[in-house]
C-alpha positions as protocol buffer text, in pm:
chain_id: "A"
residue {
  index: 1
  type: UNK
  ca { x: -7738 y: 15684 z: 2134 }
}
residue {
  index: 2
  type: UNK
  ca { x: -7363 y: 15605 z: 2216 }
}
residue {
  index: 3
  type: UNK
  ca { x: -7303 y: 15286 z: 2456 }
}
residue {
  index: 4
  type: UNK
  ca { x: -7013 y: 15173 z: 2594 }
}
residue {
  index: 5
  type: UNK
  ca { x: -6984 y: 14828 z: 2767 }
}
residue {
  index: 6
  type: UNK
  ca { x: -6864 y: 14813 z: 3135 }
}
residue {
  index: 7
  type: UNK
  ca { x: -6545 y: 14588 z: 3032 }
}
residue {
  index: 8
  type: UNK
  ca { x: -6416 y: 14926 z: 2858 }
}
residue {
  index: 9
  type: UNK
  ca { x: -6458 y: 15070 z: 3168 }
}
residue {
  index: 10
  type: UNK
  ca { x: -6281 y: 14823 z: 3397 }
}
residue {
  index: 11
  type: UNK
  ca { x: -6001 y: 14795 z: 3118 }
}
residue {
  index: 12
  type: UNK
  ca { x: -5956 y: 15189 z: 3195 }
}
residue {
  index: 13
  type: UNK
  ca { x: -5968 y: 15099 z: 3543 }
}
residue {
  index: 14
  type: UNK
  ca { x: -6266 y: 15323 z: 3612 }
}
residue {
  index: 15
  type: UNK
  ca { x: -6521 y: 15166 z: 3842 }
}
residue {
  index: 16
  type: UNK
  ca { x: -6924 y: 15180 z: 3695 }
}
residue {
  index: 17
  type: UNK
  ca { x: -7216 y: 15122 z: 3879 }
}
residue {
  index: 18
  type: UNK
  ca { x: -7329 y: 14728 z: 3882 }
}
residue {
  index: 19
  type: UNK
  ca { x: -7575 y: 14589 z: 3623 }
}
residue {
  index: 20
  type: UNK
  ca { x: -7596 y: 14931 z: 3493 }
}
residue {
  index: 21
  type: UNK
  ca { x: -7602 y: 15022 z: 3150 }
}
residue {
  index: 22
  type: UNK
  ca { x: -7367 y: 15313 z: 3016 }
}
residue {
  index: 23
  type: UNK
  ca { x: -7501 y: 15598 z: 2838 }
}
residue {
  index: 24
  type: UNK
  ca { x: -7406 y: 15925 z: 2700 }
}
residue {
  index: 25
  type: UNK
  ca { x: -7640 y: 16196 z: 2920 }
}
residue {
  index: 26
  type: UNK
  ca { x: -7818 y: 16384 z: 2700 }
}
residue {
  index: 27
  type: UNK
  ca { x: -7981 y: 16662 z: 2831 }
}
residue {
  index: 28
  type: UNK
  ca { x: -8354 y: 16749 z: 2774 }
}
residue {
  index: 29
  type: UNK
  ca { x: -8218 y: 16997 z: 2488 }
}
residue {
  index: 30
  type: UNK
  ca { x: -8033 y: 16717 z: 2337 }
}
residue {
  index: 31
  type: UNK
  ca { x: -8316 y: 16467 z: 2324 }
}
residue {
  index: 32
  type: UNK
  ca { x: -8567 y: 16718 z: 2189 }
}
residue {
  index: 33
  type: UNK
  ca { x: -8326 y: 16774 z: 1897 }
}
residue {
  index: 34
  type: UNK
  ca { x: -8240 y: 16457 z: 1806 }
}
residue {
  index: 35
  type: UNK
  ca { x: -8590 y: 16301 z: 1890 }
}
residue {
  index: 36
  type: UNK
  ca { x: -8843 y: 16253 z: 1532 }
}
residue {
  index: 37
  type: UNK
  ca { x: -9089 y: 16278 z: 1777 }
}
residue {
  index: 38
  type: UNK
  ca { x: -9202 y: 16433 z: 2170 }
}
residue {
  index: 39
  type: UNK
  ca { x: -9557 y: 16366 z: 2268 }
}
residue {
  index: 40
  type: UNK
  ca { x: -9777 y: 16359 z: 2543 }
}
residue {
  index: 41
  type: UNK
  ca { x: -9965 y: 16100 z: 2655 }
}
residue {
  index: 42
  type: UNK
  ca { x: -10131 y: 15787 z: 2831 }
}
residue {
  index: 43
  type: UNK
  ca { x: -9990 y: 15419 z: 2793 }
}
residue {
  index: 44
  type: UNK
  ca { x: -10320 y: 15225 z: 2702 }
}
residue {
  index: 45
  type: UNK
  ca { x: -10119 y: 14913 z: 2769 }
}
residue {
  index: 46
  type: UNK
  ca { x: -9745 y: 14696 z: 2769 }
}
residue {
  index: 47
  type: UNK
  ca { x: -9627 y: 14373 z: 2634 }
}
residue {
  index: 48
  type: UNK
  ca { x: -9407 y: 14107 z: 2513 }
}
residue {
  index: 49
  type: UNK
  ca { x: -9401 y: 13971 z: 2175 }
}
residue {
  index: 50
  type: UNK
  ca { x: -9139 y: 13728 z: 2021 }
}
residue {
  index: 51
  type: UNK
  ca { x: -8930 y: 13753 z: 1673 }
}
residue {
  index: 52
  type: UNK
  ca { x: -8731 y: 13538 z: 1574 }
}
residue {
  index: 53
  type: UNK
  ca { x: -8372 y: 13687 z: 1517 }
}
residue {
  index: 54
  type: UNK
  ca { x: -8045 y: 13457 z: 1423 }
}
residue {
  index: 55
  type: UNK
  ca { x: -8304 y: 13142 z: 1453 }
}
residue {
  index: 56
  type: UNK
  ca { x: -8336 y: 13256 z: 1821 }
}
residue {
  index: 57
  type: UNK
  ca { x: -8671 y: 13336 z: 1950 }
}
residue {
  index: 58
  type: UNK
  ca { x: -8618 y: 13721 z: 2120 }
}
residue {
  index: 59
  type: UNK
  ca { x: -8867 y: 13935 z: 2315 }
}
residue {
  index: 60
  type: UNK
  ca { x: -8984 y: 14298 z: 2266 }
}
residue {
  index: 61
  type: UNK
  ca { x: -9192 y: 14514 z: 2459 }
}
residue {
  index: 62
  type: UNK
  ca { x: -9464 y: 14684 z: 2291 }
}
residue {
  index: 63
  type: UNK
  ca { x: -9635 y: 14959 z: 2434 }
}
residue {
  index: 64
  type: UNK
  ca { x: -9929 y: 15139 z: 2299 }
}
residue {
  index: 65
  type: UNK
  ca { x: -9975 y: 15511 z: 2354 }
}
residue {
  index: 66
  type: UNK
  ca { x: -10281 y: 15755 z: 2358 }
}
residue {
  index: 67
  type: UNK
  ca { x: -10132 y: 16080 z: 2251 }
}
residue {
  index: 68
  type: UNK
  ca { x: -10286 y: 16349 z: 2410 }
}
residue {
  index: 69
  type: UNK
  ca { x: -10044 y: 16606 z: 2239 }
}
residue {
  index: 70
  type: UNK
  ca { x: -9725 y: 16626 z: 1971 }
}
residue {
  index: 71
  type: UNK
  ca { x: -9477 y: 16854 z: 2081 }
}
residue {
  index: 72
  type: UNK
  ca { x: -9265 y: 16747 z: 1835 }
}
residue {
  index: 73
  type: UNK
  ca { x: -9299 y: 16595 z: 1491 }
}
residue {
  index: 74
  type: UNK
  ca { x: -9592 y: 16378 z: 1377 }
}
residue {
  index: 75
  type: UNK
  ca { x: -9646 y: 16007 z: 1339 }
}
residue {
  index: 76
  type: UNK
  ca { x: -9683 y: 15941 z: 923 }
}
residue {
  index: 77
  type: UNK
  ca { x: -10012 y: 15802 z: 1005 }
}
residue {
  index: 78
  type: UNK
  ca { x: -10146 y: 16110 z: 1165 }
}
residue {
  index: 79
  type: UNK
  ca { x: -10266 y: 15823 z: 1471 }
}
residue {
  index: 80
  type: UNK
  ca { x: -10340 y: 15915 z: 1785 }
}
residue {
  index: 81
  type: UNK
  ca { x: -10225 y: 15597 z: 1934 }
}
residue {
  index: 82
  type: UNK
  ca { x: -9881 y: 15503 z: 1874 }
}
residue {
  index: 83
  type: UNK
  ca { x: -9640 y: 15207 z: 1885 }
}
residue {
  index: 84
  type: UNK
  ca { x: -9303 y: 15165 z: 2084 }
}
residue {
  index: 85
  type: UNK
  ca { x: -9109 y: 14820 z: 2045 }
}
residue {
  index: 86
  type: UNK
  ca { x: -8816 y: 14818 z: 2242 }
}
residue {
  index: 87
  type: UNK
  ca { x: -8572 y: 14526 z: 2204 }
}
residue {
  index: 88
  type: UNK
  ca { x: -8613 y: 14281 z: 2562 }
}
residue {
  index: 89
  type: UNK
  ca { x: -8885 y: 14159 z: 2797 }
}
residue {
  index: 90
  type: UNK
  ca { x: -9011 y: 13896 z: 3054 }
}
residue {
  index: 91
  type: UNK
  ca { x: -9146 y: 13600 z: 2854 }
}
residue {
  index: 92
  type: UNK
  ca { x: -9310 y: 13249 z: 3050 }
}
residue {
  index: 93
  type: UNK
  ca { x: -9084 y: 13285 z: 3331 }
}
residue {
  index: 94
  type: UNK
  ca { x: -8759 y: 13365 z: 3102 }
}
residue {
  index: 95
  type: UNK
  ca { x: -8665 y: 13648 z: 2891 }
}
residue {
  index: 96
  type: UNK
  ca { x: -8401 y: 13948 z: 2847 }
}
residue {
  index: 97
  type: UNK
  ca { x: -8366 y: 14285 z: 3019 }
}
residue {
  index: 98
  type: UNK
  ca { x: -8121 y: 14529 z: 2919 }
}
residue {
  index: 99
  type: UNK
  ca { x: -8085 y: 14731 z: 3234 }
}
residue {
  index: 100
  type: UNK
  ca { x: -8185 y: 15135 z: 3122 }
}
residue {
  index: 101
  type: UNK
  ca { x: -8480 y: 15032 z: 2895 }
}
residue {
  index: 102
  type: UNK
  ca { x: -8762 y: 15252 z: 3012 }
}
residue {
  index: 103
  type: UNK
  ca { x: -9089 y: 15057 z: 3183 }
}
residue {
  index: 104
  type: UNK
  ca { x: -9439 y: 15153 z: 3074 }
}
residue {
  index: 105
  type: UNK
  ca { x: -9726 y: 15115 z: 3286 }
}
residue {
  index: 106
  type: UNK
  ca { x: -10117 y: 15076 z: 3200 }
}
residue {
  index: 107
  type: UNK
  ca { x: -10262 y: 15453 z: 3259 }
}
residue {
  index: 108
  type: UNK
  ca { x: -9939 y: 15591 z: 3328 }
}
residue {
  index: 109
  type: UNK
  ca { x: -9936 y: 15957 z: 3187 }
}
residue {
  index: 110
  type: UNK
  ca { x: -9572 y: 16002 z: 3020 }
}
residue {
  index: 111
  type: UNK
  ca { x: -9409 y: 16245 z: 2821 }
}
residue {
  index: 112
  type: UNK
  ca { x: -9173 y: 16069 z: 2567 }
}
residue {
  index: 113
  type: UNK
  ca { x: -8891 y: 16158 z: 2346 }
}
residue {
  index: 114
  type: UNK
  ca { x: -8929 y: 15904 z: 2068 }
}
residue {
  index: 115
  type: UNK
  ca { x: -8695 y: 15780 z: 1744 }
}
residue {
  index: 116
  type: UNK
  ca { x: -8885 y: 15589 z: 1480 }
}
residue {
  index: 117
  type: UNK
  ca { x: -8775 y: 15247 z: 1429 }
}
residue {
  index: 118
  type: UNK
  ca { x: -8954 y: 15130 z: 1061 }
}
residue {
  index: 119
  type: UNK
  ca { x: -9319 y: 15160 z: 1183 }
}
residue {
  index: 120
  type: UNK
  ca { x: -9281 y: 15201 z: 1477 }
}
residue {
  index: 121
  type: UNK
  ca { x: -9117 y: 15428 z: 1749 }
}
residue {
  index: 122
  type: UNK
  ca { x: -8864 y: 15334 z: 2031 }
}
residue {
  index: 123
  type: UNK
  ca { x: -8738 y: 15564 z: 2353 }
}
residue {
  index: 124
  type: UNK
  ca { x: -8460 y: 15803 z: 2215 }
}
residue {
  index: 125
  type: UNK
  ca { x: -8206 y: 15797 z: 2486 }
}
residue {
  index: 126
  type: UNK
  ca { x: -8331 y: 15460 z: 2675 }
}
residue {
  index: 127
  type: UNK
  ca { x: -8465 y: 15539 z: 3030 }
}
residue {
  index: 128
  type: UNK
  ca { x: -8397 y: 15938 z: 2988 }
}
residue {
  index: 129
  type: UNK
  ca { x: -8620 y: 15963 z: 2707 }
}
residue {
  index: 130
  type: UNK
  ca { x: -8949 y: 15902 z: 2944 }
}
residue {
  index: 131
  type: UNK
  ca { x: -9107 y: 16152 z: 3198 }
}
residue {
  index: 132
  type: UNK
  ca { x: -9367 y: 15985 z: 3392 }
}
residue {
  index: 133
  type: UNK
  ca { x: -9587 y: 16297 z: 3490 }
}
residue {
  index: 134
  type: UNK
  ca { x: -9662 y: 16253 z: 3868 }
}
residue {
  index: 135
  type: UNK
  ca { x: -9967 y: 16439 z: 4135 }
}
residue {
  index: 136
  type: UNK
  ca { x: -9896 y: 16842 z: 4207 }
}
residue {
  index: 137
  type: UNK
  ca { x: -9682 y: 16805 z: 4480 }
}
residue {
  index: 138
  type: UNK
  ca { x: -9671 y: 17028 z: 4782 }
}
residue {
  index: 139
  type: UNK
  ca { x: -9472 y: 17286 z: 4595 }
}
residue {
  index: 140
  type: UNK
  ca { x: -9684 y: 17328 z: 4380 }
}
residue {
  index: 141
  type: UNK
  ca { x: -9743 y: 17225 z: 4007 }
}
residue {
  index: 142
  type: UNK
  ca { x: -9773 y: 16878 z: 3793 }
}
residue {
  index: 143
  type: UNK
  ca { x: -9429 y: 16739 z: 3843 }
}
residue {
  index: 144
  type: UNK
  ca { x: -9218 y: 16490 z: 3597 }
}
residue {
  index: 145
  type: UNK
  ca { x: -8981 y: 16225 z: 3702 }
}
residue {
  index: 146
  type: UNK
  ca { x: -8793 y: 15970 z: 3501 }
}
residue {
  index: 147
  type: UNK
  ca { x: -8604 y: 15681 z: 3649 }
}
residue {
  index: 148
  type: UNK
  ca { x: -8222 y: 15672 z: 3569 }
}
residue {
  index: 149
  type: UNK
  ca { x: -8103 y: 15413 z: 3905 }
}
residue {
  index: 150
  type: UNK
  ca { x: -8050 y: 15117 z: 3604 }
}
residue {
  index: 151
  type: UNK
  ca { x: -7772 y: 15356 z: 3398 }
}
residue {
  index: 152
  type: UNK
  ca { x: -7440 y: 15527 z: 3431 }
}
residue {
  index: 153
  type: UNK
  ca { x: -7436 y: 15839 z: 3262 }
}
residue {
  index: 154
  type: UNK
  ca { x: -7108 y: 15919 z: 3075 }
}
residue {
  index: 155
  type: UNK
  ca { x: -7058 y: 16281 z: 3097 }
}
residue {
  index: 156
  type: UNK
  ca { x: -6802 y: 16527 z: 2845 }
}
residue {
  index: 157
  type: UNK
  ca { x: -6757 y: 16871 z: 2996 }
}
residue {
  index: 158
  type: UNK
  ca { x: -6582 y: 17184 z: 2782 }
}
residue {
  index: 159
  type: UNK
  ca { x: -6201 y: 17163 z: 2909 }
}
residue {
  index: 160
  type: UNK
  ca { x: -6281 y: 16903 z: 3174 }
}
residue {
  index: 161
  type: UNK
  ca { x: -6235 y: 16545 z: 3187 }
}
residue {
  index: 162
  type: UNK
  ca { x: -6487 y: 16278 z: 3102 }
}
residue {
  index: 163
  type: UNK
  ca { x: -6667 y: 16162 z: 3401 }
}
residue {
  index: 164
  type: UNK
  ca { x: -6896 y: 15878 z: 3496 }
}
residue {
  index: 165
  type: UNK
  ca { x: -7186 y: 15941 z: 3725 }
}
residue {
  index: 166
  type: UNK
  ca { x: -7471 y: 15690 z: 3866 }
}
residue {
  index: 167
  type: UNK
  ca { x: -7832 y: 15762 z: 3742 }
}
residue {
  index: 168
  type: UNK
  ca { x: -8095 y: 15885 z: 4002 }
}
residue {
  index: 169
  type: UNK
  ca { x: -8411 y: 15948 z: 4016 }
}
residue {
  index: 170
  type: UNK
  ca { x: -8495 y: 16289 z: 3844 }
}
residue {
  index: 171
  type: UNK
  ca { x: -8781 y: 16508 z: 3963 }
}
residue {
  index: 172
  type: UNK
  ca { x: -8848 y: 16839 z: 3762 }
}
residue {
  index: 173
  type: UNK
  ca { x: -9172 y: 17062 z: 3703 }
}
residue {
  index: 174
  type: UNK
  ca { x: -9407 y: 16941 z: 3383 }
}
residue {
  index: 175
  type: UNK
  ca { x: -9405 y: 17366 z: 3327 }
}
residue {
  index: 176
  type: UNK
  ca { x: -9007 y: 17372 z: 3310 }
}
residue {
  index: 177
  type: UNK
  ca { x: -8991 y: 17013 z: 3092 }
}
residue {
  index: 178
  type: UNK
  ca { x: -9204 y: 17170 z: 2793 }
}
residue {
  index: 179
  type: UNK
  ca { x: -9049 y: 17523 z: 2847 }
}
residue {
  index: 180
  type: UNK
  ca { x: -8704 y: 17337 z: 2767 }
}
residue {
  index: 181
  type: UNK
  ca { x: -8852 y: 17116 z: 2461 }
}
residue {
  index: 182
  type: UNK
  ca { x: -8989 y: 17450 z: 2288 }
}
residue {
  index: 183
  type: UNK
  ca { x: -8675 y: 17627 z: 2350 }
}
residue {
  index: 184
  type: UNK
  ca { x: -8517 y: 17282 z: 2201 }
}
residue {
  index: 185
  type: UNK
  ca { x: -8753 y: 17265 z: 1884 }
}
residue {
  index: 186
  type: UNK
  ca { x: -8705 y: 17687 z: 1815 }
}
residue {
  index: 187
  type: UNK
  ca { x: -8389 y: 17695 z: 1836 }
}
residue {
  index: 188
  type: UNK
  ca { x: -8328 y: 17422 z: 1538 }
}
residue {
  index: 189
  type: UNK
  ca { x: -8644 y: 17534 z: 1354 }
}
residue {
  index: 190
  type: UNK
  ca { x: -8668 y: 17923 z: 1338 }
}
């Protein structure tokens, strides 16, 4: 994961979203090939927890997972419940938040592209590495959206110049999501 601070960007003179964290866009390709892990499944619960880093007390969210499936990789322990710590968090009325971390909610059903961390796993790709799988919708089909309003999405393009583009919301079919990460996953392991 490749970011670049907004002061590079003003020093350029190109204008980024505000309180928005800059990220290369990876496409769902990219993030199932660089991911150790994609599964499926149901976020038992969220927290904070402190360490102490530099003699400074700092927060982490830790979210526990029920995986329903792997569609990539395997956690070491062979559990079914896995372990994300992401760096930031509300703690007694204080805390940090780095704008583009991904939320988790208590019996939210996600799919996840996941990097391992030591023992435990964080969100490959910040907020684009989660897929909260929402209702059938009136078109038809379980639907996936993730939440990209916090980040700016730095964008390379074969013979075109870089560009920077605000994150949206992103609303896709569940069927075309796992068609993608199997696609992803073949291609790299024949």
């Amino acid at each position: 994961m490749k970011r670049v601070g907004v002061a590079v960007w003003l020093l350029l003179g190109i204008a980024a979203p505000a309180h928005a964290t800059v990220l290369e866009r990876l496409s769902t390709e990219e993030l199932a090939r660089r991911a150790d892990a994609v599964v499926r499944g149901v976020v038992i619960d969220s927290g904070v927890e402190l360490a102490v880093e530099d003699a400074q007390p700092t927060p982490y969210t830790v979210t526990h997972i029920q995986v329903a499936s792997w569609l990539k990789g395997q956690s070491v322990e062979r559990s079914e419940v896995i372990v994300l710590r992401e760096r930031g968090g509300a703690w007694r009325g204080g805390g940090l938040w780095i704008e583009g971390t991904p939320r988790y909610r208590r019996g939210e059903e996600v799919v996840t592209f996941l990097r391992r961390t030591g023992a435990h796993f964080a969100t490959l790709g910040m907020a684009q590495g989660k897929f909260e799988i929402v209702a059938a919708t009136a078109r038809g089909g379980v639907r996936v959206r993730r939440d990209l309003r916090e980040v700016a999405l730095w964008v390379v393009r074969s013979g075109a110049a870089p560009a920077l583009e605000s994150g949206r919301l992103v609303e896709q079919s569940l069927a075309s999501l796992l068609a993608d990460i199997r696609r992803a996953t073949r291609t790299r392991n024949p």
